[in-house]
Backbone as a ProteinNet text record, in pm:
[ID]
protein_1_A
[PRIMARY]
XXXXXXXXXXXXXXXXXXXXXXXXXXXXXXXXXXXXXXXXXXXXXXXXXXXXXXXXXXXXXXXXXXXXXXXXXXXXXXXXXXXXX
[TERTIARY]
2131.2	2223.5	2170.1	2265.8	2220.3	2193.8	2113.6	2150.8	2126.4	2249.2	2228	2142.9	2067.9	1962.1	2069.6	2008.1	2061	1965.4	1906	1727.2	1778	1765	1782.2	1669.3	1670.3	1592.5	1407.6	1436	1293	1210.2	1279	1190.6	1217.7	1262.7	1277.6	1165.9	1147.2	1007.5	912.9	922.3	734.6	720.6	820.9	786.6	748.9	822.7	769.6	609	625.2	508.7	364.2	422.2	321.8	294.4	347.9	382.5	270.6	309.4	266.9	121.3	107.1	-62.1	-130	-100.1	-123.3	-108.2	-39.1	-39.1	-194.4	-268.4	-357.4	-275.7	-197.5	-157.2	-219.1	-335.8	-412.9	-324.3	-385.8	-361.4	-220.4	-92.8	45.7	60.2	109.7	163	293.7	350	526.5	516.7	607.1	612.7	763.7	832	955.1	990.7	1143.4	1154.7	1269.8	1282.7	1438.2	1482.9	1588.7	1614.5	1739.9	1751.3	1820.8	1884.9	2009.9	2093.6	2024.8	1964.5	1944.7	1806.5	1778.2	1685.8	1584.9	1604.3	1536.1	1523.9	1446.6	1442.7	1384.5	1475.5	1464.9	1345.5	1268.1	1181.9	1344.8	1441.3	1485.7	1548.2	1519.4	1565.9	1491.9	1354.4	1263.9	1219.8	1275.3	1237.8	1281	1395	1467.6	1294	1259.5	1151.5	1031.6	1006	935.5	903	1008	1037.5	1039.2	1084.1	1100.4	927	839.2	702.9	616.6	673.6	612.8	605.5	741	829.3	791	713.6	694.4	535.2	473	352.7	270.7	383.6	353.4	240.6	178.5	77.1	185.3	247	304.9	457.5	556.2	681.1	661.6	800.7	858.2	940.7	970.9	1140.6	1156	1249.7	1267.8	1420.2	1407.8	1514.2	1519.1	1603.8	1638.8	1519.7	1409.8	1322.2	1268.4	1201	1126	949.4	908.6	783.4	798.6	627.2	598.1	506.2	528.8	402.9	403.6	309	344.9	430.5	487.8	586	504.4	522.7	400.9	306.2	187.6	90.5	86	201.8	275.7	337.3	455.9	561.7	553	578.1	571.4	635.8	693.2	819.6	832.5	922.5	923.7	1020.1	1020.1	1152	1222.4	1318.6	1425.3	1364.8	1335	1346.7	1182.7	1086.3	996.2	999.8	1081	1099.8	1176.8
2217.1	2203.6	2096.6	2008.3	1881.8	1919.8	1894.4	1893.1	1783.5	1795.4	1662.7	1713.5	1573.2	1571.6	1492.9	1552.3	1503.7	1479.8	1421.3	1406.7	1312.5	1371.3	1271.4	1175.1	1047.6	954.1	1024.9	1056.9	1077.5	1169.9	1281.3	1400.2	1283.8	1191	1086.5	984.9	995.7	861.7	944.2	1050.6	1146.7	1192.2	1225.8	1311.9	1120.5	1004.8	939.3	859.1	889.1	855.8	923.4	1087.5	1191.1	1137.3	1127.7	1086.7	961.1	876.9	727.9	734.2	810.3	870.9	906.4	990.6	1071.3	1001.7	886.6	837.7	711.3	760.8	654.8	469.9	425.5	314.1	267.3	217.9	168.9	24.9	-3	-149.1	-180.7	-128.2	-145.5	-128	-278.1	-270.4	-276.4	-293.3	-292	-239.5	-149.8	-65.6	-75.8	-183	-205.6	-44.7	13.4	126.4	105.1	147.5	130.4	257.7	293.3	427.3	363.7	479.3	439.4	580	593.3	718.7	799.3	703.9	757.7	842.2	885.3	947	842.4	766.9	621.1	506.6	433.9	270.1	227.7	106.7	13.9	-133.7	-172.4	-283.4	-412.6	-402.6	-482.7	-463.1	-301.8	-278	-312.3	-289.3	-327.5	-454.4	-604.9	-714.9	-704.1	-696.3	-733.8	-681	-576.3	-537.6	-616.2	-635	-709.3	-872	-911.5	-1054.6	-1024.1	-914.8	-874	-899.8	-827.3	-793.5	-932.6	-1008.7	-1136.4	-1258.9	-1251.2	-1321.4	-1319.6	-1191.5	-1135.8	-1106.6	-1133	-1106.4	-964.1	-888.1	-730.7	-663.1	-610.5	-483.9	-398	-353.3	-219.1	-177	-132.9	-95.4	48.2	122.6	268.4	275.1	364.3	361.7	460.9	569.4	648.7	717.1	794.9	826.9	1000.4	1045.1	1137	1202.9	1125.9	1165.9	1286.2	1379	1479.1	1492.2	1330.6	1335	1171.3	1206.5	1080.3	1016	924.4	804	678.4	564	431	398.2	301.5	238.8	123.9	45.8	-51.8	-118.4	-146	-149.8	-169.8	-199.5	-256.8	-148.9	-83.2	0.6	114.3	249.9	379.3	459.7	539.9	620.4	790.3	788.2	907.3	989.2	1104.5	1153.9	1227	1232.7	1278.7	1444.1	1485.1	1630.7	1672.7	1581.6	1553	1556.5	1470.9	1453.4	1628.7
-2412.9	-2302.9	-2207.7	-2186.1	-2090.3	-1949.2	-1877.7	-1693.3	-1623.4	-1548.5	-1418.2	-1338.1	-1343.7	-1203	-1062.6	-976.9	-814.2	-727.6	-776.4	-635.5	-514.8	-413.3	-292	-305.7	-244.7	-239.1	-202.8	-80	-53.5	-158.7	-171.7	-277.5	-423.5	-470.8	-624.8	-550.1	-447	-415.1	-425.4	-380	-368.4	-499.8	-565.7	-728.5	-799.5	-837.5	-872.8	-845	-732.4	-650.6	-729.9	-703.7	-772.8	-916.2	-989.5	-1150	-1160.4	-1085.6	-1154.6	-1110.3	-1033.8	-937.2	-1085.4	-1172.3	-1219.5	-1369.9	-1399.3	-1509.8	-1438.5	-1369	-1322	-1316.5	-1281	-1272.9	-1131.2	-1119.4	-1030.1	-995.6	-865.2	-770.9	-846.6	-839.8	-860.2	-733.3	-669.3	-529.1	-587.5	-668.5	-671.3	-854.3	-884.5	-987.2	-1013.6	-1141.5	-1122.1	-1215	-1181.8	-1234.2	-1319.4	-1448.5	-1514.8	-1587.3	-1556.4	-1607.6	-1733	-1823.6	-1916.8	-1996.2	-1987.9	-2031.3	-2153.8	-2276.5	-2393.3	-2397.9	-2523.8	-2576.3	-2600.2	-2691.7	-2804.5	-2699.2	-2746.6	-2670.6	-2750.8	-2808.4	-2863.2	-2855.5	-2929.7	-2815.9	-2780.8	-2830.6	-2799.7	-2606.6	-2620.6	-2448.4	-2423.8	-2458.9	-2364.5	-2312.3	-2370.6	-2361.6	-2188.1	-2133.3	-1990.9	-1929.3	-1927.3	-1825.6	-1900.7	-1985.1	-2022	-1922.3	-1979	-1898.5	-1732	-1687.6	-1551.9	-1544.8	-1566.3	-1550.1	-1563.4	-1634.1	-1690.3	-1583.8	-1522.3	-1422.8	-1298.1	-1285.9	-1131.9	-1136.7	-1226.9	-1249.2	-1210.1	-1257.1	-1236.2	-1393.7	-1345.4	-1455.2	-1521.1	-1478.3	-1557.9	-1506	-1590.4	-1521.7	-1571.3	-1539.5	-1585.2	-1614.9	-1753.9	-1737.7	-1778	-1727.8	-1701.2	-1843.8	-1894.3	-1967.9	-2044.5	-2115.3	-2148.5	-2277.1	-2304.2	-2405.1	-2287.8	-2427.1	-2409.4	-2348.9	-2389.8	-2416.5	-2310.8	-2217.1	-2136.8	-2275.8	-2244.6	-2347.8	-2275.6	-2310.4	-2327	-2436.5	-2404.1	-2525.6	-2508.9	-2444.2	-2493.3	-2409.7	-2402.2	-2295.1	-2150.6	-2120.1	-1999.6	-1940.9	-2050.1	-1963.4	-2038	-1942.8	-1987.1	-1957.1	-2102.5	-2044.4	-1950.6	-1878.8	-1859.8	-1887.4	-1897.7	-1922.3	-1731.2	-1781.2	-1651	-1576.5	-1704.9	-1645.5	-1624.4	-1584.3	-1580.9	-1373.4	-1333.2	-1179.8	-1116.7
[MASK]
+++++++++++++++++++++++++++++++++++++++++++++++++++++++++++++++++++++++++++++++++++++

């Protein structure tokens, strides 16, 4: 059974906040975030944040989606799931 999340801004900044603390992502002064409806990600989704990260000379993004399980996807960006926040 699916559920909508509804996080007001502030409690979706402190729970991400908490999270990325905790995935140790050190000296990230800006942490770009991308959420994405599905389960799967493709590396071909992943190129846009890729190039985003490349562009802006950022360490690491997040992206946020409907999987079960946090991991890296690839050394850069790491997923989270929804029902995780």
């Amino acid at each position: 059974q699916s559920k909508t999340f509804r996080l007001t801004p502030p409690f979706l900044y402190a729970k991400i906040v908490s999270i990325v603390r905790n995935l140790h992502i050190k000296n990230a002064k800006k942490l770009p975030i991308e959420i994405k409806y599905g389960v799967n990600v493709t590396a071909k989704q992943l190129k846009s944040m890729e190039c985003f990260l490349d562009e802006n000379n950022l360490p690491y993004g997040l992206l946020i989606n409907q999987n079960t399980k946090a991991f890296w996807l690839t050394k850069r960006i790491s997923q989270l799931p929804a029902t995780y926040l």
